[in-house]
N, C-alpha and C positions, 0 to 999 in steps of 0.2 A: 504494500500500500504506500504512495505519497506520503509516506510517513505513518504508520502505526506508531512509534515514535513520534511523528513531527506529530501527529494529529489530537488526541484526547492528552496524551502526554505531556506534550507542551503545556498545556492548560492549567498548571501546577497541580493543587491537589482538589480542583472543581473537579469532578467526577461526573457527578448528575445537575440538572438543573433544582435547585433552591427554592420556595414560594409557599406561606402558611395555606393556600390552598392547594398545592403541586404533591400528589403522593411521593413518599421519601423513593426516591431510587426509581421513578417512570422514566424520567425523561436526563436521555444522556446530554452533558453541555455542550456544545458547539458553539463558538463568539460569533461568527459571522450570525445565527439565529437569534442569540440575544441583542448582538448592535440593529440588525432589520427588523426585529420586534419594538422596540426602542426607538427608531424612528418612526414607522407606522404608532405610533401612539400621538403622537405631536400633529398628524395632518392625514388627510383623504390617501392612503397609499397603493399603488400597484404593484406586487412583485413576483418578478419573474423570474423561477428558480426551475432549472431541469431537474424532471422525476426524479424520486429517488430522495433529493437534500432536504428534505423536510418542512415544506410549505405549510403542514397541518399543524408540527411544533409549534412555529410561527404566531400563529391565530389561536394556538391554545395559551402560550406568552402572553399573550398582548390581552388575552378577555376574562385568565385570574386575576391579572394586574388589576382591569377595569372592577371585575366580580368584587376583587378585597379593599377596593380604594372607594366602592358606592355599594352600599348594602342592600340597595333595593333598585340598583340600576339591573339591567335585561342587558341579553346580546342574545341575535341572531346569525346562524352560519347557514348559508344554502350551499345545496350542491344540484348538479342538474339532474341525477335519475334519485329514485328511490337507492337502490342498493347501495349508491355511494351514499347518501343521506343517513342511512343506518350505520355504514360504517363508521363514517366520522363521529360518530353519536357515541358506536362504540370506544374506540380510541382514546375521545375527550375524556370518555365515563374510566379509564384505565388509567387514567392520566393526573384525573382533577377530584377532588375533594368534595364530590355535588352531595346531594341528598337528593334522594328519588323524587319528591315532589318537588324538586327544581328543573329537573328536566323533563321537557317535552317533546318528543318526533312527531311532526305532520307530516303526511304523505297523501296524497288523495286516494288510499283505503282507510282515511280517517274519517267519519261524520262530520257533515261542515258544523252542525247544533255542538258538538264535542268539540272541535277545534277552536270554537267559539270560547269556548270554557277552559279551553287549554291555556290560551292566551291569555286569560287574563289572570290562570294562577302558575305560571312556569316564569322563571327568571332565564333560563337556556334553553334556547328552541335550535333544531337543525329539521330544517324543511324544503320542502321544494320549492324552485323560485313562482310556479305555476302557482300551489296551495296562498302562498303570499301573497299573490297579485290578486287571485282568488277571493281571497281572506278581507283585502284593500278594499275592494270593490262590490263587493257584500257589508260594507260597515262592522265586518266581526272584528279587526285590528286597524289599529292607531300605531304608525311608528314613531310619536313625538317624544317619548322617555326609552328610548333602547340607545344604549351606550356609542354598541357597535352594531355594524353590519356587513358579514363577511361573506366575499362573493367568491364561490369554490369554480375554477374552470371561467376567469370572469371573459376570457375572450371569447366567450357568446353574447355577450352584451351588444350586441350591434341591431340594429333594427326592428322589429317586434318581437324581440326574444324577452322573456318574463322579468327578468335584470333589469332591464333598461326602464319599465314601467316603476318596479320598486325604488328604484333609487332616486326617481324623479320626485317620487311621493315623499322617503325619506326624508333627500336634502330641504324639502319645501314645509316639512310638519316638523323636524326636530333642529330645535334652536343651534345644538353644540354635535351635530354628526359626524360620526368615525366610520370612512369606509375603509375595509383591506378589500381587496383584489388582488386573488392568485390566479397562477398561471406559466405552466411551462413554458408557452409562446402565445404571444399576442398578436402574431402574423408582421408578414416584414413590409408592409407597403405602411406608409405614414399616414394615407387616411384612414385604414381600418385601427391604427393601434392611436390616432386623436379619436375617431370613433368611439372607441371604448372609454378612454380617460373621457369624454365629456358628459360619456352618458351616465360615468358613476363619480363623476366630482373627482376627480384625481387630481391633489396637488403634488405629486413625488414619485417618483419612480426609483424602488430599487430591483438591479440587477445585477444576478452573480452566475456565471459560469464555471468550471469544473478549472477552471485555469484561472480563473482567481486565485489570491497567496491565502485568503480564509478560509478557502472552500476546497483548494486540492488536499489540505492534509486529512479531508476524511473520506476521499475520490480514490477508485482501484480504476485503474489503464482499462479503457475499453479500443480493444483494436477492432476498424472498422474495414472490410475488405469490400470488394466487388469484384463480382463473378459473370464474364458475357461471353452469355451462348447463343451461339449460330446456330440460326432459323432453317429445320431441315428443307430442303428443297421440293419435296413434297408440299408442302404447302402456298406455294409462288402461283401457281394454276387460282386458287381459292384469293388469293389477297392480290390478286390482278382480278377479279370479279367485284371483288366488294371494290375494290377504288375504282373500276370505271362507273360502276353505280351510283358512287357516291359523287364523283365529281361530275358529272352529268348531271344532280341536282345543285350541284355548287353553284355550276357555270352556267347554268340558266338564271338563279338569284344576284348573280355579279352582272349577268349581262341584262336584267332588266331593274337595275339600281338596287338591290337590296344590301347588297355585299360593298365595301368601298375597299377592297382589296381582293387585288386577285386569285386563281381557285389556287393557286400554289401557294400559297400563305394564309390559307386560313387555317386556325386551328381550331379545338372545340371549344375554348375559349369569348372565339371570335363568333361562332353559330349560337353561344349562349346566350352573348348580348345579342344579338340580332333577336333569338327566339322573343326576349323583354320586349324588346321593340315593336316585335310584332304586336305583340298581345297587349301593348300601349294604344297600336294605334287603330286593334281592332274594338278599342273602349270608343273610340271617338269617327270611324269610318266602314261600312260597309264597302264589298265589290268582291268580285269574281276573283279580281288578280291579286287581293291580298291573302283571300281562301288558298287558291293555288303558291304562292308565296309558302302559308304554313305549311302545306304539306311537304314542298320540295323542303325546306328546314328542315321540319319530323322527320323525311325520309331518309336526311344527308347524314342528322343526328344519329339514329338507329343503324346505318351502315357506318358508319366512326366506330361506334360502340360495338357493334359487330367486328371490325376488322383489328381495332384493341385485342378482343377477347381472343380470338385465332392468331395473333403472334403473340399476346402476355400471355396465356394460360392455354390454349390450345384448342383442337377442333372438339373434345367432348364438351368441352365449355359452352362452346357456338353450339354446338346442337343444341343443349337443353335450352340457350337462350333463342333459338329461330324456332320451337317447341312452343314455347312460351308466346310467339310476336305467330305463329299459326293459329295456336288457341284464342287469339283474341282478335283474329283477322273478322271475326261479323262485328264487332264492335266498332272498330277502329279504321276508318274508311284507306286512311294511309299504310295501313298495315296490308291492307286487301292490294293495293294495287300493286306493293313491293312483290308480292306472292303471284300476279300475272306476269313481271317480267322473266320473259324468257331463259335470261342469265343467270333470275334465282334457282329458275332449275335446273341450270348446271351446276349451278353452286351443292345444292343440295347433291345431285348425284355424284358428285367430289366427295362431298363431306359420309356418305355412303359408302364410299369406299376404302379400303385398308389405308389408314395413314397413322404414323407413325404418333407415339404422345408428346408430348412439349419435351425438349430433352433439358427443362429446367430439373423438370422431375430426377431423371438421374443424378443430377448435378445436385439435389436438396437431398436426396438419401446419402451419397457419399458423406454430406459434410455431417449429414447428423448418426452415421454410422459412425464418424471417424470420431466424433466427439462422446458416443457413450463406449465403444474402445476404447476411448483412451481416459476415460473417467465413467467407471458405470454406474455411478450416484448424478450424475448430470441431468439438469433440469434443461431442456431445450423447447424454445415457443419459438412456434413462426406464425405467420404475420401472409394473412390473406384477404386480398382485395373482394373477391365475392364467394359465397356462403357455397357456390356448388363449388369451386375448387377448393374450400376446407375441405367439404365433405371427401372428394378427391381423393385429397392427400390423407386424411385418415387412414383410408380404406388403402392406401397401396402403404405407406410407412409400417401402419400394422401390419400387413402380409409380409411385408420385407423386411423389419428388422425386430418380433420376435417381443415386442414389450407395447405396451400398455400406452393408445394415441389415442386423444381423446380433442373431439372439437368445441372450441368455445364459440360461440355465437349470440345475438340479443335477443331480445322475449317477444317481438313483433315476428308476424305469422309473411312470407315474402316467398309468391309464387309456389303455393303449393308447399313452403318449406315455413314447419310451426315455432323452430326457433327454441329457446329453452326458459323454462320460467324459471324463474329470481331461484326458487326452492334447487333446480338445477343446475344451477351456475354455481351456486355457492358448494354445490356439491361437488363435481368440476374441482373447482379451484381447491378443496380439501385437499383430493384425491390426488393433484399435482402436489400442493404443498408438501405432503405425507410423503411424496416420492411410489407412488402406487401407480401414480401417470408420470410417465418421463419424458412425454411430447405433447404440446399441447397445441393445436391451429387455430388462431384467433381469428377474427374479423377486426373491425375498427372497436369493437364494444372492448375489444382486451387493453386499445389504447389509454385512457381516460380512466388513472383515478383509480379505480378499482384494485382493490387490496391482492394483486397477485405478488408471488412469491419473487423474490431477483431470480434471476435463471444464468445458468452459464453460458448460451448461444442463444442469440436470436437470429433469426433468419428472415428476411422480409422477400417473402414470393414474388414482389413485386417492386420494384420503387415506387415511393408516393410525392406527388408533385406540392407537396403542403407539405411549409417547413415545420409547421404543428403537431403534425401526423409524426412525421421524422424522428423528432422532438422526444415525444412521447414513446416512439415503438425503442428507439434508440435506449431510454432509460432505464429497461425494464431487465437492465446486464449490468454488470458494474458495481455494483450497489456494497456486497459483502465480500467481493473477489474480484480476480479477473474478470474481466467478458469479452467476449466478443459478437460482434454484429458482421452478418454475410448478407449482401444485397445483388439479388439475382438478376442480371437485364437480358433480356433477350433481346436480339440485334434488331428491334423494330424501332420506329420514328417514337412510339410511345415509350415506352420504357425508357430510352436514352434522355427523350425531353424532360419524362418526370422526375428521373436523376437528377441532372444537371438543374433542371428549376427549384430541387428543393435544396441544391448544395448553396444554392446562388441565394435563397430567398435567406438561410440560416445567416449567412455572413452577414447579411442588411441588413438584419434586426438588430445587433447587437448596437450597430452604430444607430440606429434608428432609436431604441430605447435611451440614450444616454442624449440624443439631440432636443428628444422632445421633453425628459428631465426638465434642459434649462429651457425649454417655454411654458412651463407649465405655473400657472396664475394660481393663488391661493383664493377659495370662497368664502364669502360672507359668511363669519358665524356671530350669532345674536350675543351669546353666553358661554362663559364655561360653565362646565356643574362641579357645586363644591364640593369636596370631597365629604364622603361621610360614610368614613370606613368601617366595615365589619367590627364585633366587639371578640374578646376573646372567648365569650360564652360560648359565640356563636360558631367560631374555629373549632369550640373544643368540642362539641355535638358528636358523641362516640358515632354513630350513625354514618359521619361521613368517611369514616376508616373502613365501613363495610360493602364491600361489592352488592352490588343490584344487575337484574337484566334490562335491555336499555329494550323496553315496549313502544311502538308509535300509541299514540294517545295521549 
């Protein structure tokens, strides 16, 4: 480690974190968490710390501090799913010195009549941002006496996402408001990350990387490799179909003004905004040629997405997805007509016939054979862009390497595929933890939050074009040891560009965060609140030395 030495050791004889509400021996010291706890107390803060350093420390710092310094002040902590909202409930509850009727978990399987009543007898609420807004706008919660408000994952804050409603209401009802804002990445373009600070009153920004002098001595090396494979030849017939299809509906939207760049540079990027635009301008304009406009879009969309899925993940991929765009061809008028071009039916009698699997595949058992060879207690997660090539790779790693592959996925029901409920995941993620499962194929749900275990390889089946995503899969190594991270590209236009745009987008952030620091304006606050600290009786409550289970309600 960057110093197992340099790291808790340095620190002379602080061991754990200190605090007449902080259980003796929860929480290990780290200075970089107590100096960004310490500032977040003083102003509206956003911090942005990669997985792994301890962002929930942080907000647990900073809301005994508030908890012991106002005896009847509140804090609230959202997070965006349920599962994570329990977790942190948990954690806190591990952590902190509460009494059960001090805390409350809302979730929306809570009674809104009961969450009514929660609110007005709990001092620690972890809820969802949705139940809040909920809550706001039902008259069941006032946020004008809550100390704090901590926004978990706040770079969802942009737009009509539930964050952005609460804060609004916050900063406008409570005289003296503390927000925190966590977050691995806030995204690297400058308006999405002023976006966020505006919408939750941010006056500060702290940021720490693994290469910080703070924060390396408690960071293990995570080496990051990449691996590209060439696209068998077999599949060149198939992806010269999809792109004369697709740019035949390119080239008709560029040559009747829709497009204002050529079919050779547009990416999906470029068809997203146009999509917006369309559906802007069909709020305010009928006619024939903007109907036909959408569908050439829809159709250029769905062969994009099409000819991704056939060089990142391969042809059983594409099948189950032109499966999927069959079954719903009576519905879908643009779907019907893809299915009369002639070309689809060569495509299909291609895709019919013997072709070879994505030879990423090969290349993802070697590396995760070679890593439980050579350590067979090794936890390994990979990291998959759609739910059929989890299922996938399950099914061929089990048959192939002899142990225990289990896929993680979300609780919403997608094409026929039901997904896994909360009771499932957490079961999942035991059965890894325990080392019962020693491979585990995530989706994006494994990103975000969620209490899995550090693992010794990650593997991402895919590159992801969000440096967020990155961010986050990247984190989930390193942690307690070594790691390493394998990133697979297959020699297509896709793969290569989501690389590279998310290697680009990481580097921008960093300087992106520290520029918008020094513009960032302090907000009108009416008052402090005086302090009026807890009493020792109230410390010494044997009650709060005894573990409880942390219930929503």
């Amino acid at each position: 480690m960057a110093g197992e030495e340099g790291g808790e050791m340095q620190e002379g004889l602080r061991e754990f974190f200190e605090h007449p509400l902080l259980r003796p021996g929860a929480l290990r010291y780290r200075r970089y968490q107590e100096e960004i706890a310490g500032e977040a107390a003083k102003r509206n803060t956003l911090v942005v710390l990669p997985t792994g350093l301890g962002k929930t420390v942080i907000f647990t710092l900073l809301a005994v501090r508030l908890l012991h310094l106002h005896r009847t002040g509140r804090v609230l902590v959202m997070a965006p799913t349920r599962p994570l909202v329990i977790q942190h409930a948990r954690s806190f509850v591990s952590s902190v010195r509460l009494l059960p009727e001090e805390l409350r978990v809302l979730t929306g399987r809570v009674d809104p009549e009961e969450r009514g009543r929660a609110w007005r007898e709990g001092r620690v609420f972890f809820a969802t941002p949705e139940v809040v807004r909920n809550d706001l706008e039902g008259g069941r919660l006032s946020l004008g006496d809550f100390l704090l408000l901590v926004f978990d994952e706040c770079h969802r804050a942009v737009k009509d996402y539930a964050y952005t409603l609460v804060a609004q209401r916050y900063l406008a009802e409570c005289p003296h408001p503390l927000v925190l804002g966590l977050t691995a990445s806030p995204g690297s373009s400058p308006e999405r990350m002023e976006a966020i600070c505006r919408a939750l009153g941010i006056e500060h920004v702290e940021y720490r990387t693994e290469l910080d002098a703070d924060v390396n001595p408690y960071v293990y090396p995570v080496e990051v490799s990449w691996c590209r494979v060439p696209l068998p030849p077999e599949y060149s017939p198939l992806s010269s179909l999809l792109r004369e299809m697709r740019e035949e509906r390119i080239r008709w939207l560029w040559e009747h003004g829709y497009l204002r760049v050529p079919p050779s540079r547009v990416t999906r990027r470029i068809l997203l905004g146009l999509g917006e635009e369309l559906r802007r301008r069909m709020g305010r304009e009928r006619g024939g040629a903007l109907f036909t406009a959408l569908r050439h879009y829809s159709l250029s969309l769905t062969l994009s997405h099409a000819l991704e899925l056939l060089e990142s993940q391969g042809p059983s991929v594409l099948r189950s997805f032109l499966s999927r765009v069959e079954g719903k061809s009576g519905e879908r008028r643009t779907y019907a007509l893809l299915l009369r071009d002639p070309r689809y039916l060569r495509l299909k009698a291609l895709l019919d016939s013997p072709l070879p699997e994505h030879p990423k595949r090969g290349r993802l058992l070697e590396e995760v054979r070679a890593q439980l060879e050579a350590s067979p207690t090794s936890r390994v997660l990979v990291f998959a862009q759609y739910r059929d090539t989890a299922s996938e790779l399950v099914d061929y790693l089990s048959r192939s390497l002899g142990v225990r592959v289990e896929r993680f996925v979300g609780q919403s029901s997608r094409g026929g595929d039901a997904g896994l409920r909360q009771r499932e995941q957490l079961e999942v993620l035991d059965r890894f933890r325990r080392g019962e499962t020693r491979v585990l194929v995530g989706t994006s749900i494994a990103e975000e939050g969620l209490d899995i275990p550090s693992v010794d390889l990650v593997i991402f089946y895919e590159p992801v074009p969000s440096e967020i995503r990155y961010i986050q899969r990247r984190g989930r190594t390193g942690r307690f040891s070594f790691g390493r991270v394998v990133i697979l590209l297959s020699e297509s236009s896709f793969d290569l560009a989501s690389h590279f745009s998310s290697r680009r987008k990481v580097k921008r952030m960093l300087a992106l965060a520290r520029e918008l620091d020094r513009r960032l304006q302090p907000i009108l606050r009416l008052s402090v609140p005086s302090p009026d600290p807890m009493g020792e009786e109230e410390l010494s409550d044997p009650r709060r030395d005894q573990p409880f289970e942390v219930r929503e309600g």
